[in-house]
N, C-alpha and C positions, 0 to 999 in steps of 0.2 A: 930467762926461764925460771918458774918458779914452781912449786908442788902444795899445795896442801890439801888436808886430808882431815875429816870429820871422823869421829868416832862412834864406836856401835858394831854390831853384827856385819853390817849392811855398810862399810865404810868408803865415804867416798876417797877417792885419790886425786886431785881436782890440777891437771899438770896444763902449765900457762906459757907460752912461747913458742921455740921449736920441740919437736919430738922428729930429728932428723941423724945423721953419718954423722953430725959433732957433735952431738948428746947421749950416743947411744951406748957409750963406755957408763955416764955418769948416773943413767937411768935405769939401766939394767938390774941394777941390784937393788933400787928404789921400788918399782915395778913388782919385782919378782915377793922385795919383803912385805909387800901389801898383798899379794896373793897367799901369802903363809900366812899371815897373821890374821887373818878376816877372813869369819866363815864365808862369806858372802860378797866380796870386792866388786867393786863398784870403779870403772875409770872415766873420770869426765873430761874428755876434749875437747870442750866448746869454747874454752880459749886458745886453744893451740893456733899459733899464727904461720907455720910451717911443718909441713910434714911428709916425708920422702918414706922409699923402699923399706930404709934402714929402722924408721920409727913404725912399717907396719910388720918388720918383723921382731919386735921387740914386744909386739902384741901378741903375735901366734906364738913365739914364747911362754909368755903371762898364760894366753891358754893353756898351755902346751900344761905346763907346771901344774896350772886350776883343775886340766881333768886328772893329772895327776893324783893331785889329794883329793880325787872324788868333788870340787866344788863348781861351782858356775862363776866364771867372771863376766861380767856385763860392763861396755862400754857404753855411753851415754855422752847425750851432747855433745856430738864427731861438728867438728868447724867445718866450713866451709873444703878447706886446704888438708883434711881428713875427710872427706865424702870425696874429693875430685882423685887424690890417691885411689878410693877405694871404687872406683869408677874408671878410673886410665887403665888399672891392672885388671880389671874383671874380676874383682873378689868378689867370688861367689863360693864358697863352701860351707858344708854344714853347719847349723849354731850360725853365723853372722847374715842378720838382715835386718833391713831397716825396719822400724818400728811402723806406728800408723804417725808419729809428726817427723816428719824429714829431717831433722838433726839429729835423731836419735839413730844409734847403730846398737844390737847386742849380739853380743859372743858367747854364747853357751858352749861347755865344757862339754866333752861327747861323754 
């Protein structure tokens, strides 16, 4: 697993492998300090090669946090192994839907 992460307002967070139960200790704070620090955070999934329970709630966290400081965080490029998560559970809640190209998912902040 790996992270990287573009600078700017608008910053990506770009995380590569799992985002699952044995990453979610290492991410969490990773995650959380991309949403403090950018007005605008940005998380792109489109490499993530595994992704469980534990990695979609490490995201309504991130949200959780984003409405907190009043901002929007927007995920972007959900993999394959991120869209069938979000399809097994029925994630359907306010702020997260697919965009109009099917790898894209966004999370707005209420």
């Amino acid at each position: 697993m790996s992270i990287g992460e573009s600078q700017g307002p608008a910053a990506a967070l770009a995380v590569e492998g799992e985002l699952t139960i044995y990453r979610a200790a290492e991410l969490k704070d990773v995650l959380l300090d991309a949403v403090r620090q950018h007005a605008a955070p940005v998380f792109d999934l489109s490499a993530v090669t595994e992704f469980d329970s534990a990695g979609l709630q490490l995201l309504l966290v991130a949200r959780q946090e984003a409405a907190r400081l009043g901002k929007t965080l927007r995920v972007q490029g959900a993999s394959a192994a991120v869209r069938d998560v979000f399809a097994l559970l029925g994630v359907a809640f306010a702020g997260i839907r697919e965009t109009s190209e099917a790898s894209n998912v966004e999370g707005r902040a209420a």
